[in-house]
N, C-alpha and C positions, 0 to 999 in steps of 0.2 A: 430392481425398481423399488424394493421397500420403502430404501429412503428417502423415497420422493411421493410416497404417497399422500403424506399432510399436504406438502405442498400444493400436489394435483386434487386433492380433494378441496383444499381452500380457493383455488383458481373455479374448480365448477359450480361450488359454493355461489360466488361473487360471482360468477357468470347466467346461473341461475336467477340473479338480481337484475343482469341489464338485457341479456337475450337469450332466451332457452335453446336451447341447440333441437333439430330435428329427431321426434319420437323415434325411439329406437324400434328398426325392424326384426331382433332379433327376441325370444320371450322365454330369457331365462326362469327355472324354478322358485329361483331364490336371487335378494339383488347380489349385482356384483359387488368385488369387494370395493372397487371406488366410489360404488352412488352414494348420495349422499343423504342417510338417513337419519341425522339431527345437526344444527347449526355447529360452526366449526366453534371450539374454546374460544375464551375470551383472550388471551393470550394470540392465538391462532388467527383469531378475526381482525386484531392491532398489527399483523404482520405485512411487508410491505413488502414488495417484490423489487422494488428497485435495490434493496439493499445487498439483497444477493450476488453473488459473484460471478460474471457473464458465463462463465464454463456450467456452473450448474443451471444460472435462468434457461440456457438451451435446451439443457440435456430434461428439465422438466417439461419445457414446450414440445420440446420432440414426440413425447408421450400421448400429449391430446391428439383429440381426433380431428380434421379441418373443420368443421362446424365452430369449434372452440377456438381456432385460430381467426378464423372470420370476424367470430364477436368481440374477440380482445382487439382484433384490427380495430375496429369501431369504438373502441371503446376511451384512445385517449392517443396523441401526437407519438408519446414514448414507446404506449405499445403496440401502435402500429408496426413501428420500426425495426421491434422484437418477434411480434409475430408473423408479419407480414411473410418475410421470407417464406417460414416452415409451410408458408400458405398457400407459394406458390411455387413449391420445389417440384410440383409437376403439372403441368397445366396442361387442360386438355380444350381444342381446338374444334367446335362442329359448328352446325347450323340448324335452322329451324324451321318450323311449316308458319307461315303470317300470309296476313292479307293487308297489302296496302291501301290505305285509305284514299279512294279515288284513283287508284291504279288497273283496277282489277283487269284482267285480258281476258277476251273470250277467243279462243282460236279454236279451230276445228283441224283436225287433221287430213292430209293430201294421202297422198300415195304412197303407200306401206303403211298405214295408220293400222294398228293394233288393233284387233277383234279379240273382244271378250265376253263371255257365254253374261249376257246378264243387262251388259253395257250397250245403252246404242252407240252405231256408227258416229263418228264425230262427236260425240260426247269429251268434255275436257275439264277439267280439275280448275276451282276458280279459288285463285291466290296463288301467292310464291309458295313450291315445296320447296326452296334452296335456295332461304333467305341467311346469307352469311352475317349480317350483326353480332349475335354474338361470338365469332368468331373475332370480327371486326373489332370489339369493343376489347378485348383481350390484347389482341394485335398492338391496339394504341396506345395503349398500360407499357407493352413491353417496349414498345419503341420510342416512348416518351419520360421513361423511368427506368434510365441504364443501372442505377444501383441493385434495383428489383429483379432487373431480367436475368443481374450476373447469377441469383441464384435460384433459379432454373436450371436441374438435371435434367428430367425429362420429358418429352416434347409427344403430345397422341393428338393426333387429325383423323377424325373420321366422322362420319356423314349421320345427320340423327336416323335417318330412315333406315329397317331391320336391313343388315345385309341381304344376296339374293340364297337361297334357299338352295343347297349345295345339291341336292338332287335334282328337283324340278327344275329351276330358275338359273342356277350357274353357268351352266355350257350352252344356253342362249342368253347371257349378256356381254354385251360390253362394257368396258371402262375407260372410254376415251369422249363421256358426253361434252359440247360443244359449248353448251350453252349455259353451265354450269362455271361459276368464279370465274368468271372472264372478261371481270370488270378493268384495266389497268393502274386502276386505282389499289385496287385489290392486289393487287399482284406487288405493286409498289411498298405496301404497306408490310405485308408478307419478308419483303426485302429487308427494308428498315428493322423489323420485329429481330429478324436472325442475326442480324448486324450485332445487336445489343446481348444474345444468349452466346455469352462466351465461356460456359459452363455444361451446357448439354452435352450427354455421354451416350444419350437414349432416345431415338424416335422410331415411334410407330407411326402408321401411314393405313388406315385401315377402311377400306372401301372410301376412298377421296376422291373429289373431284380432281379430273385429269390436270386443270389447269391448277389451282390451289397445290393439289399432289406435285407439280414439277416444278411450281416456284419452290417451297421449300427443301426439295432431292436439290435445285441448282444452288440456292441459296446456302446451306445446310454444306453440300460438300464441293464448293467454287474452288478452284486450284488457288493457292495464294489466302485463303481465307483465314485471316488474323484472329486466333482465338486461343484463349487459355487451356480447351481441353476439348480434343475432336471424338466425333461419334465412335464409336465402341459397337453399341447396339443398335440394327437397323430391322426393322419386322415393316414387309410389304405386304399388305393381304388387301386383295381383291380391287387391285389396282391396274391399268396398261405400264409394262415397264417402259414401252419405246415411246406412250406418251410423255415421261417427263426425262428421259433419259437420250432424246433426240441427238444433243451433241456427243456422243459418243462415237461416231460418225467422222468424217472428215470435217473438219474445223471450218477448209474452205465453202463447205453447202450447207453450213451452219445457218438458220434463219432464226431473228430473235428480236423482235417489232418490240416487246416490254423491255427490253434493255436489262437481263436477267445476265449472269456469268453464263460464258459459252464454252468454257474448258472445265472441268468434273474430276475429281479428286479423292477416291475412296479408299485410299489406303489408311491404314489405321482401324479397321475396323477388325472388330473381333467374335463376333456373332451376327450372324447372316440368318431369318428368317424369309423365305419368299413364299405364301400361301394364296391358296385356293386363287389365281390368278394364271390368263393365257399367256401361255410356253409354246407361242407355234413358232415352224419356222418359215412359215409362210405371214407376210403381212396382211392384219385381219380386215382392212377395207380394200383389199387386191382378192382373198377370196371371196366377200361378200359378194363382191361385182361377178364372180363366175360359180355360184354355188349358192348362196343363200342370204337372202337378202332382209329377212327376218326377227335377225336379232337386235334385241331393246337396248337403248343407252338412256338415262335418269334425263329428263330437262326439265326445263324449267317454260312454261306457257306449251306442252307439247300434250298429247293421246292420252285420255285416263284410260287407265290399263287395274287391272287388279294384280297384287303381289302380296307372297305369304308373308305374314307379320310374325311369327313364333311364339303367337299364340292358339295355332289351331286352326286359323281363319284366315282373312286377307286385309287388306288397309288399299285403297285407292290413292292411286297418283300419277303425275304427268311422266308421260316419255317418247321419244324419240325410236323409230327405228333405224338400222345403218342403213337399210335402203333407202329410208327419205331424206337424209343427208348426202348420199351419192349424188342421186338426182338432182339436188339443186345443187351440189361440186360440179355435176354436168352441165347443168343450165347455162349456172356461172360462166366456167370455162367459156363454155359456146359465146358467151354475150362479149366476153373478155376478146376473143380472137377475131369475132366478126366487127366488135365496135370501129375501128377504124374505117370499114368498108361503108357497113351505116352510116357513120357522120359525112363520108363522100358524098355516096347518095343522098340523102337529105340535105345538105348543102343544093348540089345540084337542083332539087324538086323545090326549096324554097325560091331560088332565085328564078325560077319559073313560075313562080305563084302555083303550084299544083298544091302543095303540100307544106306545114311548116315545122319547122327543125323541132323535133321532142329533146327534151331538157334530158343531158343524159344520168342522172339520177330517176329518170321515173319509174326503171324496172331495171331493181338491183334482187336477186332470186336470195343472194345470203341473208341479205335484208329482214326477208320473212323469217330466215329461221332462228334471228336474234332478237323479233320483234320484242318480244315478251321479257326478255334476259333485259334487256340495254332500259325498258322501263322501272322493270323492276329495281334495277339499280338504281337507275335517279331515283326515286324513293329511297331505297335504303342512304344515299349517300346523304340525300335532301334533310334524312331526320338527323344522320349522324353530325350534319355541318350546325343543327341547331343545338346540340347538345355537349359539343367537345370542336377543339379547335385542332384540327387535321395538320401534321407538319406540309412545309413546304411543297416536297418532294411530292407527296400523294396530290394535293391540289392541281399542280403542273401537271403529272402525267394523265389528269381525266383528258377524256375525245369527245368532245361534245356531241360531233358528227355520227347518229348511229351507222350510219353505214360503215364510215371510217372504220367505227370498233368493230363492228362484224366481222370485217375483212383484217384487220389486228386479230379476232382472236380465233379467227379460222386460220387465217395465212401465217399469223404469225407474224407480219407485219405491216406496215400500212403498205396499198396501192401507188404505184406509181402516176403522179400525174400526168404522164405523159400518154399519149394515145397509145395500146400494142396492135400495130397492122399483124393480118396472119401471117404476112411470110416473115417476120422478124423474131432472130433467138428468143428474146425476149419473151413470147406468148409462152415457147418450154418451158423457160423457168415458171411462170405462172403453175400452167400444168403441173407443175413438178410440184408447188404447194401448195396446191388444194385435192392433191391424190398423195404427198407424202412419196410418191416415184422413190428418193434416196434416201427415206429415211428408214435407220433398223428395223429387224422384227425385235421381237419380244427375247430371242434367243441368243441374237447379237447382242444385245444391251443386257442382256446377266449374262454372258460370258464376256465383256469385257468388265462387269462388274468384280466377278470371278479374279478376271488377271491383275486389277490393281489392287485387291486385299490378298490376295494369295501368301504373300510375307507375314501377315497377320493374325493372321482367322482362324479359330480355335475352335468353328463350331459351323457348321453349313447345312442348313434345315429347309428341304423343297419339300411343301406340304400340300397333296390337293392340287398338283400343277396339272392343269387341261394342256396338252400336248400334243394333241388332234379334235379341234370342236367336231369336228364332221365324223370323227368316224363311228362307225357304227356296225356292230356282230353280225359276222356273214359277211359282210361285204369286205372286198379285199382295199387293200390303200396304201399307198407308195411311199413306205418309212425310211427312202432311203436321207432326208434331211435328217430326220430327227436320230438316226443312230450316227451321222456325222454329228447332232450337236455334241450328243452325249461321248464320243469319240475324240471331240476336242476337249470336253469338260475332262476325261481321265487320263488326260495330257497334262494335266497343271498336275503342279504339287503344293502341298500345304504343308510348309515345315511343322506346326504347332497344331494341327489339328488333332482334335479330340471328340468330338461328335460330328461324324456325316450319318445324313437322312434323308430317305427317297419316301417320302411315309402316303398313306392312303393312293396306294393303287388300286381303288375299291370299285370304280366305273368304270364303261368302256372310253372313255375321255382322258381317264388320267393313267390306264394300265399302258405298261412299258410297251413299247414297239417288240418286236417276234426277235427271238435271238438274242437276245442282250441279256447277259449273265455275270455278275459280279464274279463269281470263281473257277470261270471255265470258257472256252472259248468260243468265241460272240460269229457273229456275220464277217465277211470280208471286211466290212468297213471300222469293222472295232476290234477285229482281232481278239487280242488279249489284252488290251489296256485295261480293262478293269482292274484283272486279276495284277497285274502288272504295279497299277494305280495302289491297292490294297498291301501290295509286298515290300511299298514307298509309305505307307501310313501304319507304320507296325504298333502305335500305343495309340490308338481309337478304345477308347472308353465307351462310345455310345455308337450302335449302328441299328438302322431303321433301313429295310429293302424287302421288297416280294419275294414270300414266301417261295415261290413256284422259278423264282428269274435267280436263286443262286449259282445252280446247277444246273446243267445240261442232261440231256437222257443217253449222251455219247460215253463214251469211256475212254480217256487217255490217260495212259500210264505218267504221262512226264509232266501231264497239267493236273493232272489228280494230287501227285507228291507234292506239288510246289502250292497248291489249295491247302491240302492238309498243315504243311508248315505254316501258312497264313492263320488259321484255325486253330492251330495251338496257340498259339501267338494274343490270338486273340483270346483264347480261353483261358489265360493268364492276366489280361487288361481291363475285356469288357466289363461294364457293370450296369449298363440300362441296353435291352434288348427287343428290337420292333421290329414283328413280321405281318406282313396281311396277302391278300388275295382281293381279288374281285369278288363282289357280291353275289350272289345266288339269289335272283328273283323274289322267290318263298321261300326260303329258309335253308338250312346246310342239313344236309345228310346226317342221320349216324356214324356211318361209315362209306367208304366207297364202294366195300367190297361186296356191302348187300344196298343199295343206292336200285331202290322201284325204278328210276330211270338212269338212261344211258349217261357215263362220264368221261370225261377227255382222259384216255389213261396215260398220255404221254404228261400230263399235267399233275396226277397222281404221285407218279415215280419219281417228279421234279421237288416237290413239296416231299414225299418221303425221305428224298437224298438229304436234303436240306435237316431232316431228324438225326439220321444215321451218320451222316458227317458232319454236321456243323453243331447241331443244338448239345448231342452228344458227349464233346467235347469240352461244354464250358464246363469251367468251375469259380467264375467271379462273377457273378451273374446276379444281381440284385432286385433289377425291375425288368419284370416281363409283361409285356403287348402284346399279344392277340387277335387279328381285327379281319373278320369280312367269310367269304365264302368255304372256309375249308371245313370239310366233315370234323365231327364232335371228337372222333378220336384220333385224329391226328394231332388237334389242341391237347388232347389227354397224355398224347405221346411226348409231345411236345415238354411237356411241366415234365415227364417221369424221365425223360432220357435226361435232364437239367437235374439230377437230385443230389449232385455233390455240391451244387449252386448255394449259397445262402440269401435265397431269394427272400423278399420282402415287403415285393407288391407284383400281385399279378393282377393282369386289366384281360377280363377275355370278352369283346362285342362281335354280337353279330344281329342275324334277323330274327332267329330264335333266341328261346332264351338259354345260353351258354351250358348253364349246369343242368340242365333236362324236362321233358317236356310233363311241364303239370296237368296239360289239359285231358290229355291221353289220346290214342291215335285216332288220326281226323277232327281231334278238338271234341271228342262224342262225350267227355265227362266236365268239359266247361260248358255246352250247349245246355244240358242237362240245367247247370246250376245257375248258369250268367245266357241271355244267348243274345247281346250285345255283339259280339265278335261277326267282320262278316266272316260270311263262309269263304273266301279266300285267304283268310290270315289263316283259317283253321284246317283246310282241305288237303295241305300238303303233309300234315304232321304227320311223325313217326312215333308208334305208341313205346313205349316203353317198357323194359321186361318187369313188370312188376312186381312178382314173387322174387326174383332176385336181389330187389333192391330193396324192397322191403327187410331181404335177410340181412344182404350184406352192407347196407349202408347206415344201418344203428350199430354195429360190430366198432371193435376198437380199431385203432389206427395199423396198420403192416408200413413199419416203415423198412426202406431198404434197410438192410444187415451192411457191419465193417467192408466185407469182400464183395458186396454187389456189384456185378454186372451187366447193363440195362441192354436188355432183349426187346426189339419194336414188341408189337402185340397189335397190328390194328384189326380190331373187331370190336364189336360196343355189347352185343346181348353177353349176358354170363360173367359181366363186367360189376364189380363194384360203381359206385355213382361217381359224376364227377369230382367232386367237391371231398367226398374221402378219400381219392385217387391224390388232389391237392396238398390234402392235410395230412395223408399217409407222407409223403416225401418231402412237406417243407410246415406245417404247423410251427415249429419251432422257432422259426424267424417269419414268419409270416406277420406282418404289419398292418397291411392294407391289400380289401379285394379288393374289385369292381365287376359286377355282371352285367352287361347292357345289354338286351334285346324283348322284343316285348311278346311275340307270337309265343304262346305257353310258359310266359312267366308264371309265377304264386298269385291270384286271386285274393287282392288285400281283405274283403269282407265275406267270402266263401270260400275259405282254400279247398282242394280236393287234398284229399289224405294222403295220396303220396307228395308233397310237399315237403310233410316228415320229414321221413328217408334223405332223400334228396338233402335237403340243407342240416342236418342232424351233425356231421362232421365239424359245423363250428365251433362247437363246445372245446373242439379238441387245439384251438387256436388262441392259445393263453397270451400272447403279445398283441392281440389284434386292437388297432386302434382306428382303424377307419374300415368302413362294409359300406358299398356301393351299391345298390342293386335294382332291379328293374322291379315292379309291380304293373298288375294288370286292374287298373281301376273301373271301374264298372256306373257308368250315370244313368244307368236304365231305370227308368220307372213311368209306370202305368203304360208298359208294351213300345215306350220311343227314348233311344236315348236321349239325355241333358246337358250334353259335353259343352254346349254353348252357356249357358246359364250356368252351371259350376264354374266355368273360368270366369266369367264375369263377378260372378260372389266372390272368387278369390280377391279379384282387380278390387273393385270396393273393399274390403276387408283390409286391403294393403296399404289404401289409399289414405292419407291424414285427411286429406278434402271432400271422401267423396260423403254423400248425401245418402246413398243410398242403401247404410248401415240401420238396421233393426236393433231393436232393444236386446238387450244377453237373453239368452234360453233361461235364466233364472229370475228372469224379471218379467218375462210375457211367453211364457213355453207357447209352442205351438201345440194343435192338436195332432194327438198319434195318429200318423199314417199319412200324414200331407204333405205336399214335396218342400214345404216348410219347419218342417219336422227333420223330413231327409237331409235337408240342408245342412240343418244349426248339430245332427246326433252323427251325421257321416262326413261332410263336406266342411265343414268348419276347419280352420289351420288348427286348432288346438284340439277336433276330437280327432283327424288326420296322426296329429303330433302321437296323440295317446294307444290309438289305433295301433301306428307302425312299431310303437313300444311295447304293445301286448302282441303282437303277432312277431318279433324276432327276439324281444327277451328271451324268451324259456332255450333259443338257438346260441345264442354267446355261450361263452365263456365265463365262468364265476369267477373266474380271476382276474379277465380283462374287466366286465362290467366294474368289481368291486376298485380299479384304480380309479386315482382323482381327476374327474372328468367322463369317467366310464368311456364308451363306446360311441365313437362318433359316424351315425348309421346315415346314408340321405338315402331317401327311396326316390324313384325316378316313376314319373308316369308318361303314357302320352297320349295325350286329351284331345278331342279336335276333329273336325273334319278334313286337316291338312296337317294333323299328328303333330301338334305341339307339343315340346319336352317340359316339365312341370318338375320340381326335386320340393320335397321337404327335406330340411337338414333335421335331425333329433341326434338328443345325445342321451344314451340309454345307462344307466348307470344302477346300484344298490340302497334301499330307502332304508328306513332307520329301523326296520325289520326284517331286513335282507329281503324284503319286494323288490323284482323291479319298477324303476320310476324314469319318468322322463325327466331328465335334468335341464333341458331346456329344448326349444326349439326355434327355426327359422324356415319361412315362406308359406304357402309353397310361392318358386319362385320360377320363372322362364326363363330358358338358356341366353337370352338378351337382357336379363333385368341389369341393370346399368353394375350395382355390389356384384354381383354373380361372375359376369361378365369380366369386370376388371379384375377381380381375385384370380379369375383361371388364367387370364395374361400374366398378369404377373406372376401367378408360382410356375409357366410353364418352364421345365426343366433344357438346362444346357440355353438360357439363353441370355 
């Protein structure tokens, strides 16, 4: 890039003349090397960008950041045309929270309306939460400016509001809400937009409205669909798959009232992501109606409800439950089957003067639950028609009639005019679309997904899948669909595959059904296909499966051989490795073998096998994962039976904090210093040997010897710490940790002294360029914590606009000891920044700090009354008297902050 730095340095120059791009959130030491700190030459200044030669004007635009493309858009006919593209080579698709001017709805909610500790009854959210515009305003760009759309790669639709909260809120929502994009306008628009992106290789879909979500899956992969270059990359998270995925189905029970393609077409695809979304196989408004009637879907004019924002806290908005959507699918129905009867009767009673004939529009039940959608729309469309001129296509397909639409975008398509008497077929079909009767679950529509990429697909990622919402520990439940699904799924083959992943079986919602074992042999109904499955994909590079669900606690001689050969096999190829368990309530054991309470030991012996025969085994093994409930030294076993490995990153999370506990046992030496924590995060802790680790975790590295041969060892007291156990066997390539869990992590402003110990072994980590790790931050002051008020200083602090910034500590210091004091000397991004550079400098590495860029450290907090994750990024490096210094910093930021957010999708690995 050197040669292009005049270049880009005289573009920001001169862009700093017509429109300054957004303050950077990021607070380097020093500027970088392209700001621009004195006007460019006079030479440099006379230079003109047209004269360049189009292979470099790109290869220089390529460089900026979109802010910078934006302004050169604006800035002149030419370089629109230039910049434009780079501007829009990925566009991202959401909505907004607005209030219509003279629109507003006041609705209260009926039967199933949400109770929330706080909220009264019938309370309701006044304005659109799921105003599409600008989505809309995107749309008409692309479908009215073919040159623009052609260069569009990649395509993201998801919803502005935080997704639902993977612990609490996940496995009671839906994602089939009714009332959400279900304008036909909208839908049309959507159509024309895809028409024109004959270049996209990449969409994500990520917590979408059901109807928006399915225009695009139909539009995007139509059989027949004319286009330069088909999807590649498809990521589903927290979507209904049988909502947009319906005709996969028999053609002939196909219903499709927007006039969307009805035949679906996914081959060609080469990475498959489907997350945190239901995988039943039972369909989710067939068990609502016999089981729970409960769970929340997003609307729009529906029940304010409170929901976690990931900040700690909660955000109000409108929703729906699937019970009160049943109900009036029953009402309906009922009105639907009896109306012919009625209009006899009523006939009859007029021409007797008893009674006079009701107009039969005055009591439509779907009506009500589209009341607030169908206005809200005329508004959104009322301002869009004043402000751009809509193609054809979308004008024609508006329904002026709201009933009409209700019944379009519940049925799917309009009512027939003609009367349905109850004894006529006719009423069934009705039935049939306002209950969905024939249409997939969620597990028929990814296994047919499944069979038409299966020639393809390189990479197949099921992350987070709920695969029983109901079920629940202790109680027993009839898995026998779900080991048929998974029985059909290890029935396909995938000539080209290279990563499969069953990742976060960490709830009782998304852990595998009983018997199902990747290396050994499963229930009657799956046999051996796994193992079978596995001995058909011998060059897998990446495998991601529960710890506990490789192996069986059986022993057969003929399936143990034919494992084993899989295993070497693979300990020749793999290079990214992810195992986990379910979570343990409070926290993971030291060990099992001395575990104060009782453990499944059949679950024990399953997780060990999976050491001794599989982990054992590898020697290409680059990235290891770690994740959920298994005792501390099984992970420990886990890294040392791996030490022929040239590993490189190791990620170990759990509820504790991974490499051992600071607080000491029952939390009695962080109460002591912090007593913030309640007494449930601390109650279950296991103390620590501490004379031991005092000894032996400042001592130098034991790494295996030429001829080692790795002997389990599970026990934890009389044990070196975890983290020299790490660096003892893989320092050498060691790149990148990560530690996640928060119950007796390091205490950022009090550590206790075994700390030390514990993290001492980093020194010994001379490649290390990225350290992950948890802190325990502490907002107590004057006897109540401040967790509310610290994230809110963040917010401001972050904010360009907000108002509610104080002058610098050097320009109006507070006085010492005021929680304005506490603020600006602990709570501050920059005395944070400095903070986590004085407390893990003197732990690196002189070798790694001293490379260029030093050490790229985030500390991870979680703040909140609903445990929001909070990271500052620093990057700790060598100052100009071998100090350390912080060479820059960034946030702190929340796992949803939009930069945060989009970086971790996009570097996600295998996809």
């Amino acid at each position: 890039m050197g040669r292009y730095e005049d270049y880009i340095r005289h573009i920001h120059y001169k862009l700093s003349e017509i429109s300054p791009t957004l303050p950077p959130q990021s607070h380097p030491a020093a500027p970088p090397s392209l700001a621009v700190t004195a006007p460019p030459t006079r030479a440099m200044a006379a230079f003109t960008l047209h004269l360049l030669p189009e292979e470099l004007l790109q290869t220089i635009l390529s460089h900026l950041a979109k802010p910078d493309h934006l302004a050169l858009n604006s800035t002149s006919a030419w370089l629109r045309r230039k910049a434009a593209p780079h501007a829009w080579r990925k566009v991202l698709l959401t909505d907004c929270r607005s209030e219509h001017r003279g629109e507003l709805i006041t609705r209260t909610s009926g039967a199933g309306g949400v109770r929330t500790s706080g909220i009264p009854a019938g309370a309701t959210v006044a304005g659109d939460e799921h105003d599409d515009t600008p989505a809309l305003r995107k749309l008409w760009i692309l479908a009215t400016t073919p040159w623009l759309a052609r260069e569009v790669v990649e395509v993201t639709y998801q919803c502005h509001l935080p997704p639902p909260a993977v612990f609490a809120e996940l496995p009671r929502c839906g994602f089939g809400g009714q009332t959400l994009s279900c304008d036909p306008r909208t839908i049309k628009l959507i159509e024309l937009a895809v028409a024109n992106l004959m270049r996209v290789s990449t969409l994500r879909v990520v917590f979408g409205h059901a109807r928006f979500s399915e225009a695009l899956l139909r539009s995007f992969f139509a059989k027949g669909r004319v286009c330069e270059l088909r999807i590649r990359r498809l990521w589903l998270e927290c979507v209904r798959l049988n909502e947009g995925l319906e005709v996969l189905r028999d053609i002939g029970q196909a219903w499709d009232g927007y006039g969307l393609p009805t035949r679906l077409d996914f081959s060609g695809l080469e990475t498959m992501r489907l997350r945190r979304l239901p995988l039943e196989v039972k369909d989710l408004e067939q068990d609502v109606r016999m089981i729970d009637r409960s769970r929340i879907v997003y609307a729009r004019g529906g029940r304010a409800t409170e929901m976690q924002n990931g900040l700690g806290g909660h955000y109000l908005t409108s929703v729906n439950t699937l019970g009160a959507e049943v109900v009036i699918a029953d009402e309906q129905l009922h009105l639907t089957m009896s109306r012919a009867l009625y209009d006899d009767v009523a006939d009859t009673l007029a021409e007797s003067g008893l009674r006079a004939k009701q107009d039969s529009q005055d009591t439509w039940p779907i009506g009500s639950l589209f009341e607030a959608a169908n206005t809200f729309d005329d508004a959104v469309y009322g301002q869009l028609e004043q402000e751009l001129t809509l193609p054809d296509e979308v004008r024609n397909a508006h329904v002026s009639s709201h009933r009409d639409r209700s019944m379009l975008a519940f049925c799917d398509r309009l009512p027939p005019q003609s009367k349905l008497p109850i004894n006529q077929p006719d009423a069934l079909n009705v039935c049939q679309r306002l209950f969905r009767m024939n249409s997939p679950t969620a597990c028929a529509s990814a296994m047919g997904m499944f069979r038409q990429t299966a020639s393809t697909l390189t990479a197949l990622c099921l992350d987070w899948m709920l695969i029983s919402l109901n079920r629940m520990p202790g109680f027993p439940e009839d898995t026998t669909g779900s080991l048929a699904w998974f029985a059909e799924m290890f029935d396909l083959r995938f000539p080209h595959l290279r990563a499969f992943q069953y990742r976060n079986a960490v709830v009782h919602q998304t852990v595998l059904p009983p018997d199902l074992y990747l290396l050994d042999h499963c229930d009657d109904t799956v046999g051996l296909r796994p193992l079978v499955f596995m001995e058909a994909h011998p060059d897998l590079q990446c495998l991601a499966w529960p710890m506990d669900c490789f192996f069986s606690t059986k022993l057969d001689p003929d399936v143990t051989r034919r494992a084993k050969a899989v295993v070497e096999r693979l300990g020749q190829t793999l290079v990214d490795l992810r195992v986990d368990v379910e979570y343990s309530g409070n926290g993971e054991w030291q060990s099992a073998d001395t575990a104060p309470r009782e453990v499944n030991e059949a679950d024990t012996g399953r997780r060990r096998r999976f050491i001794t025969e599989f982990a054992a085994l590898q020697t290409t093994v680059k990235t290891l994962k770690i994740e959920g409930g298994m005792p501390r030294d099984e992970r420990r076993e886990v890294i040392r039976s791996m030490h022929r490995c040239p590993i490189e990153k190791v990620v170990l999370i759990g509820v504790c904090y991974p490499i051992g506990n600071t607080w000491g046992a029952r939390g009695r030496e962080m109460a002591i210093t912090d007593g913030q924590a309640q007494i449930d995060d601390r109650v279950f802790l296991e103390g620590e040997d501490t004379a031991t680790i005092e000894e032996l975790g400042v001592r130098d590295l034991a790494p295996p010897s030429s001829g080692y041969t790795y002997s389990p060892s599970f026990a934890w007291h009389n044990e070196a710490p975890m983290l020299h156990a790490i660096a003892s066997c893989h320092s050498a390539t060691l790149r990148e940790l990560k530690f996640c869990g928060y119950k007796g992590a390091p205490i950022l402003f009090n550590p206790i002294p075994i700390t030390t110990p514990l993290l001492h072994a980093l020194k010994h980590c001379h490649k290390l360029e990225t350290l992950i790790t948890s802190f325990w931050l502490s907002t107590h002051f004057e006897g109540s914590p401040r967790d509310d008020q610290v994230i809110s200083y963040w917010m401001d602090a972050r904010s360009p606009s907000s108002t509610a910034l104080v002058a610098p500590f050097w320009a109006d210091p507070p006085a010492s000891g005021t929680w304005a004091y506490e603020l600006k000397t602990k709570f501050a991004p920059d005395a944070l920044a400095w903070r986590i550079t004085s407390f893990l400098g003197p732990f690196l590495s002189e070798k790694a700090k001293a490379r260029k860029g030093g050490v790229k450290v985030r500390a991870s907090f979680c703040v909140g009354d609903w445990g929001g994750i909070f990271d500052v990024d620093v990057r700790i490096g060598k100052g100009a008297v071998s100090s350390d210094v912080c060479l820059g910093w960034e946030g702190p930021r929340e796992e949803l902050e939009e930069g945060r957010r989009r970086g971790k999708s996009e570097a996600r690995g295998w996809f």
